[in-house]
C-alpha positions in Angstrom: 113.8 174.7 23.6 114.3 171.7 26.2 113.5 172.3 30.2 114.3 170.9 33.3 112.5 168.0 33.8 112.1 166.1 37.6 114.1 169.1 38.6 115.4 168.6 42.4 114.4 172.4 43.5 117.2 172.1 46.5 120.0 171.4 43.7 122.2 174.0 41.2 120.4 174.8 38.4 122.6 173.7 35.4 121.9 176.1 32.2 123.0 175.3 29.2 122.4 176.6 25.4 122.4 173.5 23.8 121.9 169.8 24.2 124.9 169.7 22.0 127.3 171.5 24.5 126.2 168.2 26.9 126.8 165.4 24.1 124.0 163.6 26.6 126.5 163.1 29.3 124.4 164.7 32.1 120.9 162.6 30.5 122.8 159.5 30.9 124.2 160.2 34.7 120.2 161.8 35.5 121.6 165.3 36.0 118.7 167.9 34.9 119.9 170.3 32.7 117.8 173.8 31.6 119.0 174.5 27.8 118.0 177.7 26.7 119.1 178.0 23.4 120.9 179.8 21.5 121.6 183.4 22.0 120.5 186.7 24.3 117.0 186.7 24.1 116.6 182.9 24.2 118.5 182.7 27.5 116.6 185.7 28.8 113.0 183.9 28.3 114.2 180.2 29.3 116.1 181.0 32.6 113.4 183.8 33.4 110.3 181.6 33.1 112.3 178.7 35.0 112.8 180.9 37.8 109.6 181.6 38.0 108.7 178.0 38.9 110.7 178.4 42.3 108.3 181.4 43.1 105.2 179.5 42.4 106.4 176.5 44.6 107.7 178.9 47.5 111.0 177.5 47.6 114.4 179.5 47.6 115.9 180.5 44.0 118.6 178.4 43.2 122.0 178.6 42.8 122.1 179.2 38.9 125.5 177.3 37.2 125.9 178.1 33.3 128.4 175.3 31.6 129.3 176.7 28.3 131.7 177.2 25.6 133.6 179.9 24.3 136.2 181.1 21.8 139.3 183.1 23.1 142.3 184.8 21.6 143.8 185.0 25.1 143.0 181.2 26.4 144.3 178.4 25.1 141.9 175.6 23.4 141.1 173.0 26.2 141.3 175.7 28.8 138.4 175.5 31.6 137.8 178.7 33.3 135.1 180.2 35.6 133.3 183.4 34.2 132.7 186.0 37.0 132.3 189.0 35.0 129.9 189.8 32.1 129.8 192.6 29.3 127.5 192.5 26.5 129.7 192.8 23.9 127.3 193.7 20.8 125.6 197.1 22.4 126.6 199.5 20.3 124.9 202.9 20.7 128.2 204.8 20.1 126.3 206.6 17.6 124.8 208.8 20.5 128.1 209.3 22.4 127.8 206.1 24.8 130.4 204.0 25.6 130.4 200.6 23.3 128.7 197.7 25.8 126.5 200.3 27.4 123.4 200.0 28.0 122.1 203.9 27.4 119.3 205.1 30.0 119.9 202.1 33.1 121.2 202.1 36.4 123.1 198.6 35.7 126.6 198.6 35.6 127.7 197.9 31.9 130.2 195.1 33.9 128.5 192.5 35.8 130.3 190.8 38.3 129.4 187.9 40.6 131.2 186.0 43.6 133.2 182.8 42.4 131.9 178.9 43.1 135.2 177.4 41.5 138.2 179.5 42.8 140.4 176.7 42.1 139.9 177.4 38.1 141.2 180.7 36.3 138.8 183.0 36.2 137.8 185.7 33.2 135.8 188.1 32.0 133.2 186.8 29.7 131.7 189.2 26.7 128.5 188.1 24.7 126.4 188.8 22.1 124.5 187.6 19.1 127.3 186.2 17.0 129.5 183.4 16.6 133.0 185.0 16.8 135.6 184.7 14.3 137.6 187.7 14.3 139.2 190.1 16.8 136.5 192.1 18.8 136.4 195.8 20.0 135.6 194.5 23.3 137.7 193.7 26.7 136.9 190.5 27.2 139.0 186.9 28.2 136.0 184.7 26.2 133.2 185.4 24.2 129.9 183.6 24.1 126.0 184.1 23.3 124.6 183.7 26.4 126.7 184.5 29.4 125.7 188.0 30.1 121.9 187.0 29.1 121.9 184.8 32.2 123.6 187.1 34.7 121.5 189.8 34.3 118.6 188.0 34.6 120.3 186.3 38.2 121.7 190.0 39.0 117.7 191.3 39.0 116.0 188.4 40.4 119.4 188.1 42.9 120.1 184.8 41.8 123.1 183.6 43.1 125.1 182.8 39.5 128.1 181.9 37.6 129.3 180.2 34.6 132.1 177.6 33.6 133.7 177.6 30.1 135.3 175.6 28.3 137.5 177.3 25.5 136.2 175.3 22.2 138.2 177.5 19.2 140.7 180.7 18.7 137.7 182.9 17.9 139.1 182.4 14.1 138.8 181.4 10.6 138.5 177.7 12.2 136.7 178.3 15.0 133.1 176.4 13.3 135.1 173.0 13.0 136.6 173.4 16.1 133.6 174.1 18.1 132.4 170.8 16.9 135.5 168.7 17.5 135.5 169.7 21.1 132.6 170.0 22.3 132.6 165.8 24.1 136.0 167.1 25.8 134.0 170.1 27.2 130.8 167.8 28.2 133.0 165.5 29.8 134.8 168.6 31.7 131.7 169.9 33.0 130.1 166.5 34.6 134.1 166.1 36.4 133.4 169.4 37.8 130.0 168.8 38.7 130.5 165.5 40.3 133.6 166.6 42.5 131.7 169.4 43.9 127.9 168.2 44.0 128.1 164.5 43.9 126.8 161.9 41.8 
């Protein structure tokens, strides 16, 4: 797993699973990126030991931005949308009577929900887990992902101010491997647009 390097502790955290989802458009325009990899757990450890650095320096935690990519059955493919809500969308402990995306024997909502950066983009509930979707899903959920709720929790305990930006890659369907790939420069290129109208260069 890649980290931040020369990290600007006054600037957004960008988090992102893979340097594949940033086709090297934030290296080449010296944006620092944290990438995680892929997956719950992953996220979990990367962002989690990352915010630890802004403890150890005394500095205030950062404003945590995930740029990612997504299937959808409800979003068209190209669609850019701002994540503000979280479900997990693999818990499954229905076998003892709990609800599916429960987390049994917590005081965390099973929903997690944050304020919105971008209100000018459609916004969506985003449901993750540790699988590459390409079927319907028992889940409510506008986009699915691997890491999305990893990361919010993580911000919601540590009160991290968070949200993520997704770009819809593939139908969550038979073809949704091949299209992942074909689109993942139109999503890079999305997410430095937005990063530059909002932060600068």
């Amino acid at each position: 797993m890649a980290s931040v390097h020369n990290q600007d502790y006054s600037d957004p955290l960008i988090v992102m699973a893979l340097p594949l989802e940033s086709q090297g458009v934030f290296e080449r325009a010296r944006i620092p990126v944290l990438y995680t990899g892929i997956g719950k757990v992953n996220a979990t450890y990367s962002l989690t030991r990352r915010l630890s650095e802004y403890v150890r320096a005394g500095v205030p935690m950062p404003q945590v931005i995930n740029f990612g990519t997504v299937g959808s059955r409800r979003h068209r493919t190209g669609t850019i949308l701002e994540c503000h809500a979280f479900v997990q969308r693999d818990m499954d402990v229905t076998g003892l009577g709990v609800p599916l995306g429960v987390t049994p024997y917590e005081d965390i909502p099973p929903r997690l929900e944050f304020p919105r950066l971008f209100p000018e983009l459609p916004g969506g509930a985003c449901g993750s887990g540790d699988s590459f979707v390409m079927s319907e899903i028992a889940m409510e959920c506008d986009v699915m992902d691997m890491e999305g709720y990893a990361l919010a929790k993580v911000c919601l305990l540590e009160r991290v101010a968070f949200t993520a930006v997704k770009y819809v890659t593939d139908g969550a369907d038979h073809a949704s491997g091949q299209d992942w790939k074909t689109n993942l420069k139109l999503a890079a290129d999305q997410f430095l647009m937005l990063y530059r109208r909002f932060f600068g260069d």
